[in-house]
C-alpha positions, 0 to 999 in steps of 0.5 A: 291284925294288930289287934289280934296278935296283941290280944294273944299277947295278953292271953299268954301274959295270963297263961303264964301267970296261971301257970306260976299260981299252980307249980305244983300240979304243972311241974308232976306232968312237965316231968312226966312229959319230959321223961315220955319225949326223953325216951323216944327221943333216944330210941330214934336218935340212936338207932338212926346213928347206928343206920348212918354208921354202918351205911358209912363203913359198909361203903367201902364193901365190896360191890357183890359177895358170891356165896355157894348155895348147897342144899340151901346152906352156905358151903365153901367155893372152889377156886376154879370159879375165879376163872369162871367169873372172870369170862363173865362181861362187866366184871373188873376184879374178883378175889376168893375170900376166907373167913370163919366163926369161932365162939370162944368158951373163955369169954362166952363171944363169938369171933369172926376170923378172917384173912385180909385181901389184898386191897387193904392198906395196912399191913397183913398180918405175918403168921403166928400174928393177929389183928383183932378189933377192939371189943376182943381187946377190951373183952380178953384185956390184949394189947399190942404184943400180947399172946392170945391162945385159942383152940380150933375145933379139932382140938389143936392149940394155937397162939397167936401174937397181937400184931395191931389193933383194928381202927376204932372208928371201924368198931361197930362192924369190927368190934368182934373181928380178928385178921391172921394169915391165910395158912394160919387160917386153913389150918385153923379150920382145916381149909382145904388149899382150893376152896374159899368162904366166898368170892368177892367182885367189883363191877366196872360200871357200878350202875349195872351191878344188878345186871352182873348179879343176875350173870352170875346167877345163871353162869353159876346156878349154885351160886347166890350173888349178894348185892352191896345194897342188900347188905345195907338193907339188912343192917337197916332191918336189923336196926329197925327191928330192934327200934320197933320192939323199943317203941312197943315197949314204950308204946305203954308209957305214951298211952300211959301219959295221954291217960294222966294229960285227960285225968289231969285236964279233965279233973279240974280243981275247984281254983280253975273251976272258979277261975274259968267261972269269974272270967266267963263272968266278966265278959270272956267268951268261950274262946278266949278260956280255951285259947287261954288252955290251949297256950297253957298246954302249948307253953307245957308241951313245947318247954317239955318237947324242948328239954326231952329232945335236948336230954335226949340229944346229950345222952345218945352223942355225949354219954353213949346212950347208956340206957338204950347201948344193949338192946340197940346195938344187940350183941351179947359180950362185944359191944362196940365202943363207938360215939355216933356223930350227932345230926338233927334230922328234920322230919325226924324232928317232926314225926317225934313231935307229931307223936308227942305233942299231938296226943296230949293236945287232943287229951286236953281239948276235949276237957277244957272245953267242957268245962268252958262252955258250963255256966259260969253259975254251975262252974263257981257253985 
């Protein structure tokens, strides 16, 4: 075994100084590799913070939505429905809720508009104030105190006056969020005083929420009941749809590269072509030259897998994932400023390593060992 691992050992010295006798050749593909592992690199790491940061703000969302369904659209909820429900086995509390869209022409965004329940926390806002998230801050530059003036649907102005600003860590569901008062909000709308945007529930045992999703739906057939997982599931899809049109997009420049490793492993200098001659000639086997290609490419594709993914990591949790932030994060003017925490995930490690190294192994092979199977004669000629 001794001897084994110190045979490799020579391989690598020589590899190593084959490498440095062309740096020429060796540097044009790391930066091609390097740029190829930079790019998934980012796309993954990326969409996956933006999965683990919605799944960790969507986690304190109410455990089932009850919308009504007419004519297979959205439509608003009478309030007698809250008695309704509360007959219904396995529900702990329900609140009718209301909330709205609003697209505003002075910046071209679209608003949600929305009355605070009343588990939160902080303080609702009084009427004529409003609570907005911090993508509308920076988009209509408010602060704190400020006026913001918007005009409903039927023409009637209102101003409001910006009481706080939603917390940031909340943004990248809240980053296009305004919370006003309940008579400020049905009048915006021209609500009527019994109807909501949709109810809300809690169940007392959270493992039977399916369970009580599928009462409501038949004590309420007009009703569509929306679990928390679905949610989730959605945003999950979301952010997965848009992964999957980048990594087409990229798809290009990865066959890209495995076309350029087979060119550059296939077309061998008349150097390497005299080199593999001269070993074979003083007593190397075949294997050896192709253990000698094969930690060549393996010293190349580690060095770039390393420096893509480390590029990758720095810019996706330090500088914002400038490259990738519009079509990732898919809003049109509101972007959400947030920086996603950073995580290594294992098997993600893996999967971009499978999908980088591996088709360049394969390019590479099958050349190199064409060429160390030629006879040293025909190879040096």
């Amino acid at each position: 075994m001794s001897g084994f691992l110190l045979r490799q050992r020579y391989l690598i010295d020589y590899t190593l100084s084959s490498l440095a006798r062309r740096p020429g050749k060796q540097l044009g593909l790391l930066l091609v590799y390097t740029l190829v592992v930079f790019l998934l690199a980012s796309v993954m790491l990326f969409t996956e913070s933006l999965r683990r940061e919605a799944a960790l703000v969507l986690a304190g969302s109410p455990q089932v939505i009850l919308q009504r369904q007419v004519a297979g659209r959205h439509d608003l909820v009478p309030e007698s429905y809250l008695d309704r429900i509360g007959s219904i086995r396995g529900v702990a509390s329900k609140q009718g809720r209301l909330w709205g869209y609003f697209y505003d022409p002075a910046v071209r965004a679209n608003y949600t508009l929305m009355v605070p329940g009343a588990d939160r926390e902080e303080p609702a806002p009084a009427a004529g104030e409003i609570i907005i998230g911090a993508g509308i801050a920076r988009t209509r530059g408010l602060a704190t105190g400020d006026w913001l003036s918007l005009r409903s649907a039927t023409g009637e102005p209102f101003s409001f006056r910006v009481a706080a600003l939603l917390d940031g860590e909340t943004e990248l569901v809240s980053s296009d969020l305004m919370l006003v008062a309940e008579a400020d909000f049905r009048r915006f709308f021209s609500f009527p005083p019994d109807r909501f945007t949709d109810i809300v529930l809690e169940v007392r045992n959270p493992r039977e929420v399916r369970t009580v999703a599928e009462k409501l739906a038949l004590a309420l057939p007009d009703t569509r009941p929306i679990p928390r997982e679905e949610i989730l599931r959605t945003y999950d899809t979301l952010f997965g749809w848009r992964q999957g049109m980048v990594f087409v997009l990229l798809t290009g420049a990865v066959l890209a590269f495995v076309i350029f490793a087979w060119d550059r492993a296939s077309g061998l200098s008349g150097e390497e072509r005299r080199e593999i001659g001269i070993l074979k000639a003083i007593g190397w086997e075949t294997g050896d030259v192709i253990r000698m290609k094969f930690w060549e490419g393996a010293i190349l594709s580690l060095t770039a897998f390393l420096l893509g993914y480390l590029l990758a990591y720095g810019h996706v949790f330090y500088l914002d994932a400038g490259l990738f932030e519009p079509v990732l994060k898919g809003w049109a003017v509101l972007y959400p400023d947030f920086r996603p925490m950073p995580f290594v995930d294992g098997l993600q490690v893996a999967t971009l390593f499978f999908f980088t190294v591996f088709p360049y192994t394969v390019a590479t092979i099958v050349p190199i060992w064409r060429a160390a199977i030629t006879d040293p004669d025909a190879v040096m000629r």
